[in-house]
N, C-alpha and C positions, 0 to 999 in steps of 0.2 A: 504494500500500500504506500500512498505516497507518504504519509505521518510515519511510517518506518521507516523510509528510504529517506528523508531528513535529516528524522531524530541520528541515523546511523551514518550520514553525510559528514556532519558536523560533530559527531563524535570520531568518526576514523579520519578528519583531517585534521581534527585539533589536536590528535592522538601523535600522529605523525608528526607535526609541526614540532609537537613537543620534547619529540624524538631528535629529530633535526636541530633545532635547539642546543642540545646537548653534544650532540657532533658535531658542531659551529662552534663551540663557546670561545676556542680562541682568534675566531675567522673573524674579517669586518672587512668591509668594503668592498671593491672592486674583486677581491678573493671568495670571498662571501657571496657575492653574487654568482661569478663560474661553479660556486660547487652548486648553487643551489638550481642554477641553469642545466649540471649536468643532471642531477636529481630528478628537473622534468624531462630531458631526455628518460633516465633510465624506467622511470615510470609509463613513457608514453611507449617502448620497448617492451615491458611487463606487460603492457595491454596489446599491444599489438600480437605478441607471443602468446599467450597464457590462454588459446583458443579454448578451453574446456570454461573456462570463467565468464571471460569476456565475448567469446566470439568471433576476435581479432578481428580484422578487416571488416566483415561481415556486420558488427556490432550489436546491440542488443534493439532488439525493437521492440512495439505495445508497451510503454511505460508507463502504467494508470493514473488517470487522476479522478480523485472525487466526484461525481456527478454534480453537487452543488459548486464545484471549478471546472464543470464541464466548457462551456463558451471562454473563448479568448478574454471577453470582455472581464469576465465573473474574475478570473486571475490574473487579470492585470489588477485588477482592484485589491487582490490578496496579496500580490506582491506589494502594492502600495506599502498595505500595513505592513509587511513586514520589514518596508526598506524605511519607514516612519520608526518600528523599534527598533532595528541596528543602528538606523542614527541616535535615538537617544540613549543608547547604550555607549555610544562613541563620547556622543555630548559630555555623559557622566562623567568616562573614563578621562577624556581633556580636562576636562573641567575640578577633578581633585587631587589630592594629592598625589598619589599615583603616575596621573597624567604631565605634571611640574616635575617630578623625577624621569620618566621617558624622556619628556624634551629635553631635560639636561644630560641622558644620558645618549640622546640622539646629537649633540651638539658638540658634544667632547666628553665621549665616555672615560676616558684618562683623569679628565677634572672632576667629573661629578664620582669617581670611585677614591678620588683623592677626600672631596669631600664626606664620603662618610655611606655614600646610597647605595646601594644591593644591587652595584649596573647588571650581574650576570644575573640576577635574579627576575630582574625586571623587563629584561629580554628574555629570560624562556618565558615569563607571563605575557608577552607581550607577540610572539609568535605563535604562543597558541588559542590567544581571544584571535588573532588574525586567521590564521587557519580555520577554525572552525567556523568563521563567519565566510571565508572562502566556500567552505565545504557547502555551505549554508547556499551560496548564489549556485555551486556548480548544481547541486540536488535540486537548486527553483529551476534551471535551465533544462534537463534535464526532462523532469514532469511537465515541463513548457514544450520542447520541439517531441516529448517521446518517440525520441530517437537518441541513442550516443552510438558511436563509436572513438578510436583514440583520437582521431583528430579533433576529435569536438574540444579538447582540451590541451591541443599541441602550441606550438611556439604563437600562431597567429593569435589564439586569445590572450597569449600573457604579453605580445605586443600591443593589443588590444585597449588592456586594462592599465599598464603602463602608461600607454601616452593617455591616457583618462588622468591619471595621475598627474603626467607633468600638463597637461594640456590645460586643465584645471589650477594648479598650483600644489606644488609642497606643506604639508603642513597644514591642510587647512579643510576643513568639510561642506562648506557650502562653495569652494571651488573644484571640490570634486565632484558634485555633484552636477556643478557648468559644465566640467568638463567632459561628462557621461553624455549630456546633453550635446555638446556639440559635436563631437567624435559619433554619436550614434545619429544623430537625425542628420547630420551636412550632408553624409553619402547618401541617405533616403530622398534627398529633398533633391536629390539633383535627377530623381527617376521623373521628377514633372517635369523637368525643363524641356518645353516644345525643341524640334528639329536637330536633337541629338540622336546618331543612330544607333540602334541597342546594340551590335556589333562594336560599337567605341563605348557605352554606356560604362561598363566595368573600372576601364582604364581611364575612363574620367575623374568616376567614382575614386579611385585608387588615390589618381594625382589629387582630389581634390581635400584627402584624408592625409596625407603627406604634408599639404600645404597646411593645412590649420595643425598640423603638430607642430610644425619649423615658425608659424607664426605665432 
């Protein structure tokens, strides 16, 4: 059901994250990033292979959803609510103490560990509320297209989500949430544009998703 395939989303990624965490704790930066790039390699391998689980290529199909989220309409309205609680679970998190230790410990972990704060501590808590709130959109996506296979979760959506990030701003949640907006509808919005031919439409599309990251 789809409330098991959730609940078990966001616990098997906050599970892992938590895991990763701990394999990372002496990683940061630009290193940190390659292992964790190789990570979704190895994972998108795991699924491509592990045809008895997954499917591999083939993928899994019929992924149910509730009959009261049967129309598009009915679940985008459930997503709402539920992208209205991750934000104020975010809110919370920025907004207390907690949140004043990340950002120092995102700004100069060497200084904020000098001063006194739990920087490795606060980074495995902090990759695995992220994680599991990953897990959280991959499981809505999921019950949305019911359809996955591994590409549904290979490099293009973590380019995806990234430039949402910077495209939107650093540090900040109501520019990531612009930047959701812009990055998802600019390429939509250019399927009305009269007297483009769908044969070029893609490659429009493409350049026109380029230019508003670079911009």
């Amino acid at each position: 059901s789809m409330w098991a395939g959730l609940t078990a989303s966001i616990f098997t990624a906050g599970a892992v994250s938590f895991l990763l965490s701990l394999i990372t704790k002496t990683l940061n930066g630009d290193t940190l990033a390659i292992v964790l790039l190789g990570f979704n390699l190895a994972i998108y391998s795991l699924a491509l292979n592990w045809t008895d689980l997954t499917r591999g290529s083939l993928g899994i199909p019929g992924i149910p959803r509730p009959e009261i989220l049967g129309s598009n309409g009915a679940y985008l309205g459930f997503c709402l609510i539920v992208l209205a609680f991750v934000l104020l679970i975010v809110y919370k998190i920025v907004h207390s103490p907690f949140g004043r230790v990340l950002g120092a410990v995102r700004d100069d972990e060497l200084h904020a560990s000098v001063l006194g704060k739990p920087a490795f501590r606060v980074k495995i808590a902090i990759f695995t509320i992220s994680g599991a709130i990953g897990g959280l959109s991959g499981g809505l996506l999921a019950h949305y297209i019911r359809f996955i296979d591994p590409n549904s979760f290979f490099l293009h959506q973590l380019v995806l989500v990234l430039s949402i990030v910077f495209a939107g701003g650093l540090a900040t949640i109501s520019g990531t949430l612009l930047g959701a907006a812009v990055m998802i509808l600019l390429p939509e919005l250019i399927r009305f544009i009269p007297g483009v031919p769908t044969e070029v439409l893609g490659a429009v599309r493409g350049i026109a998703f380029s230019a508003a990251l670079l911009f």
